[in-house]
Backbone as a printed PyTorch tensor [residue, N CA C, xyz], in Angstrom:
tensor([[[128.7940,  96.6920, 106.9250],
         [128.2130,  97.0990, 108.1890],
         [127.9260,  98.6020, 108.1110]],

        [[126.6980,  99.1690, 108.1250],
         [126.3460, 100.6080, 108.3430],
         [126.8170, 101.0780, 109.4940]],

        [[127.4690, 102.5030, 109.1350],
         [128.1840, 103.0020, 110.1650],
         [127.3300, 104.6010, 110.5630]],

        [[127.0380, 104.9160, 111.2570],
         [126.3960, 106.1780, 111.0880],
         [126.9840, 106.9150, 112.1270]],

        [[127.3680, 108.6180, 112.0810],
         [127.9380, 109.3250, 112.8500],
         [126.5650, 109.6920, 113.9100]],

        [[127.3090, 109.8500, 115.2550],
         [126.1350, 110.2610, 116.0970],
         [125.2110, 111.5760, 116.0520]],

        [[124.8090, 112.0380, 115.9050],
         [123.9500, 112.9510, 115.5610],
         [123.7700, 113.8370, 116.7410]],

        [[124.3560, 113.2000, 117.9420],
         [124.0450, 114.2430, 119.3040],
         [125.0640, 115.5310, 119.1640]],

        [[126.1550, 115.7960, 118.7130],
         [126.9050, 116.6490, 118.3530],
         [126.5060, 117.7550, 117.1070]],

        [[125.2870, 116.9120, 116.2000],
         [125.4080, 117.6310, 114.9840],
         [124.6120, 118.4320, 114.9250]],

        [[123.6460, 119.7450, 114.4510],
         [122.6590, 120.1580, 114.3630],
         [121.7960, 118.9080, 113.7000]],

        [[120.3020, 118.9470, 114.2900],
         [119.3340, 117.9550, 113.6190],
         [118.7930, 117.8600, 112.0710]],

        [[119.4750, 116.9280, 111.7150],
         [119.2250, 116.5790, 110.1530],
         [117.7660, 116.1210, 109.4860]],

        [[116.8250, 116.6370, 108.8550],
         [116.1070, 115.9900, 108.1540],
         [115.8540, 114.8930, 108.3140]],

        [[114.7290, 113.9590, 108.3490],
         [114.2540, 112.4480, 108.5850],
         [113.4910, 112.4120, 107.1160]],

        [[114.0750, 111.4380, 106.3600],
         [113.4520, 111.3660, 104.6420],
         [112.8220, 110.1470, 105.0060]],

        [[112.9580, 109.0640, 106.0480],
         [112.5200, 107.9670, 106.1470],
         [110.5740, 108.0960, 106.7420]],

        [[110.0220, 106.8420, 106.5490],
         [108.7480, 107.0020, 107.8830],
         [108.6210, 105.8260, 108.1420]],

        [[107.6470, 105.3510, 109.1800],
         [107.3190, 104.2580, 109.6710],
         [105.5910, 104.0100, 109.4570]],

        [[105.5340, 105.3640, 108.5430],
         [103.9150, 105.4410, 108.0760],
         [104.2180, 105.7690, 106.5280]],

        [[103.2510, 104.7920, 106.1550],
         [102.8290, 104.9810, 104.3780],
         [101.3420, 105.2160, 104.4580]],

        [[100.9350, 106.4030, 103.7420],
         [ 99.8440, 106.8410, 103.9540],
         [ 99.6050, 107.0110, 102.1490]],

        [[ 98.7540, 106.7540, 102.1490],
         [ 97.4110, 107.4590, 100.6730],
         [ 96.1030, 107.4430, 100.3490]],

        [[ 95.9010, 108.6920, 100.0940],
         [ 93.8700, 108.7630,  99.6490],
         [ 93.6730, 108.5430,  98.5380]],

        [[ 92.5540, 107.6020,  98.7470],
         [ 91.5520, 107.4930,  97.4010],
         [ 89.8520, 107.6430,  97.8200]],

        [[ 88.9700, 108.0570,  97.0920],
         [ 87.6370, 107.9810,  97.2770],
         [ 87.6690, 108.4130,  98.6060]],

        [[ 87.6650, 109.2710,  99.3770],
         [ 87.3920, 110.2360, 100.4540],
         [ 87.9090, 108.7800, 101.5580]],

        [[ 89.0470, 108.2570, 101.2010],
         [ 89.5200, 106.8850, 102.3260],
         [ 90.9900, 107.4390, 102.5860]],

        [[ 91.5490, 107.5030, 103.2520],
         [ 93.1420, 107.3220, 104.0340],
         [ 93.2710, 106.0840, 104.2990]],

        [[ 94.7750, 105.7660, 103.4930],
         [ 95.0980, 104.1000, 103.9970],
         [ 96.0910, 104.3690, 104.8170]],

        [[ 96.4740, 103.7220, 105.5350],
         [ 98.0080, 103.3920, 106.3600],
         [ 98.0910, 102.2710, 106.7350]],

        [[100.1550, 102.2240, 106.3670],
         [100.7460, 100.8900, 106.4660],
         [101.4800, 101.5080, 107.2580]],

        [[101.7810, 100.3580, 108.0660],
         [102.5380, 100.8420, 109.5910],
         [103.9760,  99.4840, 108.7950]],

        [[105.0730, 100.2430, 109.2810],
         [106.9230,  99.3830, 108.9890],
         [106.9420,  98.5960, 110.1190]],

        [[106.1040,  99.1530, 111.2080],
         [106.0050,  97.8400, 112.1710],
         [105.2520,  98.1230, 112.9450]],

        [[105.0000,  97.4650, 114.3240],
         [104.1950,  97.7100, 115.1000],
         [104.3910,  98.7570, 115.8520]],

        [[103.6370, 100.3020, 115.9130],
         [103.6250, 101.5650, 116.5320],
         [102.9280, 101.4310, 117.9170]],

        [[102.3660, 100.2250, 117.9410],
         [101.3200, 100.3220, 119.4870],
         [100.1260, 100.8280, 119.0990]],

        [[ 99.1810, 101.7870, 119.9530],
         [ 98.0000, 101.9340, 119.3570],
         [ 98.1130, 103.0620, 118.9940]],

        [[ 97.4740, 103.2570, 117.9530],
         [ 97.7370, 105.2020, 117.0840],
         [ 96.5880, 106.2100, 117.4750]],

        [[ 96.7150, 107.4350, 117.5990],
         [ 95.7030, 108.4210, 117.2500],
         [ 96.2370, 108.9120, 115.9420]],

        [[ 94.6200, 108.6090, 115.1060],
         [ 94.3160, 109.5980, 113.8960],
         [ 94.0440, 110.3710, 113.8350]],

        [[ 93.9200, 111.2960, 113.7610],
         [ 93.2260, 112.9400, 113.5100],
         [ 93.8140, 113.4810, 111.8880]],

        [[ 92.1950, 113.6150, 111.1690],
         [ 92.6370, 114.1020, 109.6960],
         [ 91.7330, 115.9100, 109.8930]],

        [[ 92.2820, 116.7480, 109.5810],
         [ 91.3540, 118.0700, 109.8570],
         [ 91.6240, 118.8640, 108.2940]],

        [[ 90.3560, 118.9420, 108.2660],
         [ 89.9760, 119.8100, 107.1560],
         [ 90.7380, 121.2970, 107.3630]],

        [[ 91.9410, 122.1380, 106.6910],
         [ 92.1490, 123.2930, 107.1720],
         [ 91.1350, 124.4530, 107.5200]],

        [[ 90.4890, 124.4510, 106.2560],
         [ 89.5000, 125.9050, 106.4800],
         [ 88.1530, 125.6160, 106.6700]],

        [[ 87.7620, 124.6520, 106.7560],
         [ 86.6610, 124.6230, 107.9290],
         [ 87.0000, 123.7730, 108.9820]],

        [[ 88.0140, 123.5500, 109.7150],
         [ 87.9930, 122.7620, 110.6060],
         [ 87.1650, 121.4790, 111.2480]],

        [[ 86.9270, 121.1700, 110.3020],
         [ 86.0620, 119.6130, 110.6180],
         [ 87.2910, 118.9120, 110.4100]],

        [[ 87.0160, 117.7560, 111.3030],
         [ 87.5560, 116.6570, 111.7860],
         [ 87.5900, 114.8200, 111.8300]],

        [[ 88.0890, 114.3430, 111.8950],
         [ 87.8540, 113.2380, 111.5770],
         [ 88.7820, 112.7110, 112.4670]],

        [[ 88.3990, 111.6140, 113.7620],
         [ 89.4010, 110.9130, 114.7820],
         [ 89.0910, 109.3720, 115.0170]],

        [[ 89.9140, 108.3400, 115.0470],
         [ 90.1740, 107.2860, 114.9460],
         [ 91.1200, 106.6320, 115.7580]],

        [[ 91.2790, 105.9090, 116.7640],
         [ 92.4200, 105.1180, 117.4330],
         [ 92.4380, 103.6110, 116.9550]],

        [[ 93.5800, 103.3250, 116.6290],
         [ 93.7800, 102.0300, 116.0650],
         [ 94.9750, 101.2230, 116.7140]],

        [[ 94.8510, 100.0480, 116.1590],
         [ 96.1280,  99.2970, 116.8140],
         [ 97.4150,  99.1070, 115.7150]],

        [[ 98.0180,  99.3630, 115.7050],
         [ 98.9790,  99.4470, 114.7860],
         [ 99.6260,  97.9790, 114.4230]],

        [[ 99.2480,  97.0570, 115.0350],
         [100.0190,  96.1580, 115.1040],
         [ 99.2560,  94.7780, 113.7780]],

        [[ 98.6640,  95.5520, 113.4790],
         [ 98.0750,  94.6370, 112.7330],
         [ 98.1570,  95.0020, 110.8760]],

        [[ 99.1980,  96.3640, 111.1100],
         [100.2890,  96.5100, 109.8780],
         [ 99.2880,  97.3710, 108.6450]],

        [[ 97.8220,  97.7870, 108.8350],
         [ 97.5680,  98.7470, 108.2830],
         [ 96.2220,  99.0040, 108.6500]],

        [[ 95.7040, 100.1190, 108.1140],
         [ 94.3850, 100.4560, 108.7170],
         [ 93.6280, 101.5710, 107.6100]],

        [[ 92.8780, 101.9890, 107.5030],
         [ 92.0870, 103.4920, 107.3280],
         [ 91.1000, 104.0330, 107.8490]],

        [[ 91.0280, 105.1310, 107.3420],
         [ 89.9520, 105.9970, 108.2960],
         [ 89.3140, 107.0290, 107.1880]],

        [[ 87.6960, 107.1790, 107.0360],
         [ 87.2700, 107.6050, 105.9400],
         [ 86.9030, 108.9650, 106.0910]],

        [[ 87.5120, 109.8040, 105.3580],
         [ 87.0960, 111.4020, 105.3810],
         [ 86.3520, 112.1200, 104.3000]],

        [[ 86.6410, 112.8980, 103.9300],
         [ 86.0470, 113.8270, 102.6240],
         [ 86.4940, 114.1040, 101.8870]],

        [[ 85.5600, 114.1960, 100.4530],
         [ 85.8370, 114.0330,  99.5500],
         [ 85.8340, 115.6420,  98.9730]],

        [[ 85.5010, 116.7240,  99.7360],
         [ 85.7600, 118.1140,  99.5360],
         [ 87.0850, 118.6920,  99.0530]],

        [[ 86.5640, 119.3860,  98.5880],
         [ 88.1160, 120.0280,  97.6530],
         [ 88.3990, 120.9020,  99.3570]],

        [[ 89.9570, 120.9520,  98.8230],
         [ 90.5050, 121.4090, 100.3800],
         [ 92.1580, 120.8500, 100.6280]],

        [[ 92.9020, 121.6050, 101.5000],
         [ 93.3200, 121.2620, 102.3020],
         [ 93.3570, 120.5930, 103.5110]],

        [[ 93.9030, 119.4350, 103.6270],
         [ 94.0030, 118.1980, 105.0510],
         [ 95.4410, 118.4040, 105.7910]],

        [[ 95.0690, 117.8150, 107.0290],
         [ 95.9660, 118.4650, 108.0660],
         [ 95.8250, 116.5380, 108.0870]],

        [[ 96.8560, 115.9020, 108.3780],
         [ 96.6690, 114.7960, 109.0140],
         [ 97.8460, 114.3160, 110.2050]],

        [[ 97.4380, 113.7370, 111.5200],
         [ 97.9670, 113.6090, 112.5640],
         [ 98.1220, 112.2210, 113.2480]],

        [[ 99.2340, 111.3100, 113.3010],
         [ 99.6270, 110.2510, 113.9070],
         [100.1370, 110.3560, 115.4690]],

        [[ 99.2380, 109.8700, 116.1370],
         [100.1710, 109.9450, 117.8080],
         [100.1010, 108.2940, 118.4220]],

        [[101.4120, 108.2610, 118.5010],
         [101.7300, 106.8000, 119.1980],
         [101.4980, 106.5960, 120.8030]],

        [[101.5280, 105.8660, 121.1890],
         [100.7400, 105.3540, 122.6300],
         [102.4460, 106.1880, 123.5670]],

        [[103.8020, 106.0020, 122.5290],
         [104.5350, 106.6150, 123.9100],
         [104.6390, 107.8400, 123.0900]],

        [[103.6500, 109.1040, 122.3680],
         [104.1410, 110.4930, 122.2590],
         [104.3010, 110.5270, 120.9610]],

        [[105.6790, 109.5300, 120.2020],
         [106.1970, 109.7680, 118.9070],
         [104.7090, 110.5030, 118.2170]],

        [[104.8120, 111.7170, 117.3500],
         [103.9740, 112.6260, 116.3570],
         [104.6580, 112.4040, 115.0220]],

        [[103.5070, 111.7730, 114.4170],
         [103.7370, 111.7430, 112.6490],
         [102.6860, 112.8660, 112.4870]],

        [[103.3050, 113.9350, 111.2390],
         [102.1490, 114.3050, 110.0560],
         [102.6760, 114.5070, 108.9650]],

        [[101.2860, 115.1180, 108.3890],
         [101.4720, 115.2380, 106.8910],
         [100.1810, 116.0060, 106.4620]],

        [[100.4420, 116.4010, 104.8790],
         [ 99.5250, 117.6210, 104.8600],
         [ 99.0850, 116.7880, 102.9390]],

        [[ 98.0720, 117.0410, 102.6380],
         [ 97.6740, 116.8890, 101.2990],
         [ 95.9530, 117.6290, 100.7480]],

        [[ 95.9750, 118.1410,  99.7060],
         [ 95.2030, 118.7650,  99.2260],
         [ 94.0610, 118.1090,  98.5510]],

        [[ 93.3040, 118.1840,  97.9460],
         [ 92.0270, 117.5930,  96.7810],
         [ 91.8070, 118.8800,  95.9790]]])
């Protein structure tokens, strides 16, 4: 039986886990959702030129993508769940 100490006492520890699996290929973002998130906002942003790329999806149907660019660069990418929860993540080309 997993036992875990409460965490409301502790300073906030690191989260190594996600409920998003994300990877690019050919200017595509995939995502696999661990379960159903409700409906998502995507937002992928180019850092230094700020272009954008936005997408709402339903999560419940366990994966999705959304197609961006294939520019060399830094990406900003942004998950928002229907109650708030914020995923990101950052990756280069």
């Amino acid at each position: 039986i997993p036992i875990k100490k409460d965490k409301k006492t502790r300073p906030r520890t690191p989260d190594f886990g996600s409920d998003i699996m994300a990877f690019y290929q050919d200017g595509v973002i995939y995502l696999q959702f661990a379960y159903d998130l409700g409906e998502v906002e995507i937002t992928v942003t180019n850092e230094l030129t700020g272009e954008m790329w936005q997408q709402t999806e339903d999560s419940a149907f366990g994966s999705t993508s959304i197609a961006t660019s294939t520019d060399t660069g830094n990406y900003y990418i942004t998950i928002v769940t229907d109650d708030g929860t914020c995923y990101s993540g950052s990756y280069s080309l």
